[in-house]
C-alpha positions as CSV (number, residue, x, y, z in Angstrom):
1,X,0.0,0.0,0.0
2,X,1.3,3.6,-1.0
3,X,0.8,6.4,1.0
4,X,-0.8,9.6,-0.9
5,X,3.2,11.2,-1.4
6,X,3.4,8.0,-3.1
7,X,5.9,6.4,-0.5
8,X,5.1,2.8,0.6
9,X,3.8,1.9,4.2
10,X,6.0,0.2,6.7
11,X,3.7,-0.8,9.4
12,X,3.5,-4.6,8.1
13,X,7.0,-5.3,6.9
14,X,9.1,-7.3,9.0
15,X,12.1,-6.4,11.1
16,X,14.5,-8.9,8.3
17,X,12.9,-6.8,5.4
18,X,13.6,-3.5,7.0
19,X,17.2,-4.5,7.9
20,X,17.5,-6.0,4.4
21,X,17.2,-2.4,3.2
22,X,19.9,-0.8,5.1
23,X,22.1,-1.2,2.3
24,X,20.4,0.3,-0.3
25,X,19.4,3.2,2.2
26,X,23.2,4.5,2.6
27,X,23.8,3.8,-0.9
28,X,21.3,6.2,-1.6
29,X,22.5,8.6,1.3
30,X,26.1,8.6,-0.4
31,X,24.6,9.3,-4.0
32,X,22.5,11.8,-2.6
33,X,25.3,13.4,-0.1
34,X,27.9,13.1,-3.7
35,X,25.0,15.4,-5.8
36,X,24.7,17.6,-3.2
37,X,28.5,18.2,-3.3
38,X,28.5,18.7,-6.8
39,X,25.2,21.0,-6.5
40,X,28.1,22.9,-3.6
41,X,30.6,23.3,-5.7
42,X,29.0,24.1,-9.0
43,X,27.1,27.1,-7.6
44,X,30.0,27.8,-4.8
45,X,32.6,28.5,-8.6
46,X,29.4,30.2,-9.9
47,X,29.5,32.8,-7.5
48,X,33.3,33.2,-7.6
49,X,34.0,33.6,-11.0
50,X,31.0,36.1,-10.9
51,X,32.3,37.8,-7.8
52,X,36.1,38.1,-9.9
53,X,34.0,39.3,-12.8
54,X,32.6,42.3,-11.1
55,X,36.4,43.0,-9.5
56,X,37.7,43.0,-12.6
57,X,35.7,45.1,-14.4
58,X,36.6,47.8,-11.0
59,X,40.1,47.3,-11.7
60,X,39.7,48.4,-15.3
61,X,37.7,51.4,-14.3
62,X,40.3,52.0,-11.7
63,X,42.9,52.3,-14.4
64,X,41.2,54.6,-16.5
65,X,40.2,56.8,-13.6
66,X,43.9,57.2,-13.2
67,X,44.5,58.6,-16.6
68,X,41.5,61.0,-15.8
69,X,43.0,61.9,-12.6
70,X,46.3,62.8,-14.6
71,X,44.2,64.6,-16.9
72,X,42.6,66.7,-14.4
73,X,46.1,67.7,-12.8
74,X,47.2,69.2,-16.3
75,X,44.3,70.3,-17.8
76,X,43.1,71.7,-14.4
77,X,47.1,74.1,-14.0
78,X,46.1,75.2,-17.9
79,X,42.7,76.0,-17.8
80,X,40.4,77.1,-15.0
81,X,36.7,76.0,-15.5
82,X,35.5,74.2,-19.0
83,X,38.7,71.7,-19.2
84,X,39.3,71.0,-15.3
85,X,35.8,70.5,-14.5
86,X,34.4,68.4,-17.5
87,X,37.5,65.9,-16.3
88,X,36.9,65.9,-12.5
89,X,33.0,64.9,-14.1
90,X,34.6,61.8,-16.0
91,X,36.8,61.5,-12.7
92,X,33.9,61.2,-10.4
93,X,31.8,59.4,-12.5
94,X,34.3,56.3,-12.9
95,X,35.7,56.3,-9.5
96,X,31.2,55.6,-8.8
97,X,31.2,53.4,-11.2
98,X,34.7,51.4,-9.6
99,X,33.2,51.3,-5.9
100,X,30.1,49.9,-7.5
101,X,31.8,47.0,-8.9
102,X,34.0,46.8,-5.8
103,X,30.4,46.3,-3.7
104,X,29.1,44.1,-6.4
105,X,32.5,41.6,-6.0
106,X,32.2,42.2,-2.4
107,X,29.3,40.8,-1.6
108,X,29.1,37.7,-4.0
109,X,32.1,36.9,-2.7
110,X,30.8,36.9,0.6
111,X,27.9,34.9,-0.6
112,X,30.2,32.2,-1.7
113,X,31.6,32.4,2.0
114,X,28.1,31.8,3.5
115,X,26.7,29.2,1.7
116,X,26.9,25.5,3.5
117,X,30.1,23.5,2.5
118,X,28.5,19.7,2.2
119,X,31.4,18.1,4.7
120,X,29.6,20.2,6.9
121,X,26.2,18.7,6.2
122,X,28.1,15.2,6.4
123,X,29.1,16.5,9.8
124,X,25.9,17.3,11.2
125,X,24.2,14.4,9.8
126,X,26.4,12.2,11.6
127,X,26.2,14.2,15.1
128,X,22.5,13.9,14.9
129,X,22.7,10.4,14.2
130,X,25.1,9.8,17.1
131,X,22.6,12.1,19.2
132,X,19.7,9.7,18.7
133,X,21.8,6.9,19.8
């Protein structure tokens, strides 16, 4: 008899049946603990190479912002408002842009460091187990 979530009632089977099963049980508990780890570290490199992403596209606005900075010194010692302050605009405007992607890398790198490693679930697993006992 199945129960409506489809699983199949225990209540009748006998104690040989239910320790004839113990194998397949871990196996299954190893296959599913394995996916898990792979499900880990697919979206664990996910986040990181996303995370790297974001840092190095505020390292390349960093570099420009340096030639803009350099620009602003000279043109700012010729020419008093329309050079100078058209560059410290530019200036401003990518050293925004560079913290954003510095946030951006921030925190999905932080998500990466949040997210459960799967020895840990292993871990916990087995002191709840050893709880019980």
């Amino acid at each position: 008899m199945t129960t409506p979530r489809g699983y199949r009632d225990r209540n009748d089977d006998s104690l040989f049946t239910l320790i004839g099963e113990i194998p397949e049980l871990i196996r299954n508990l190893v296959i599913a603990e394995v996916d898990a780890g792979k499900a880990w570290v697919r979206r664990t490199s996910k986040d990181a190479g996303i995370g790297a992403a974001w840092l190095a596209v505020a390292i390349f606005l960093l570099f420009w912002a340096l030639g803009v900075m350099v620009a602003f010194a000279i043109i700012g010692l010729g020419s008093w408002m329309p050079y100078w302050l058209s560059a410290l605009i530019v200036l401003v405007s990518l050293l925004l842009g560079t913290a954003l992607f510095v946030l951006l890398g921030i925190r999905r790198f932080r998500k990466v460091a949040r997210s459960q490693n799967p020895v840990q679930s292993i871990v916990q697993d087995v002191q709840e187990v050893r709880d019980e006992l």
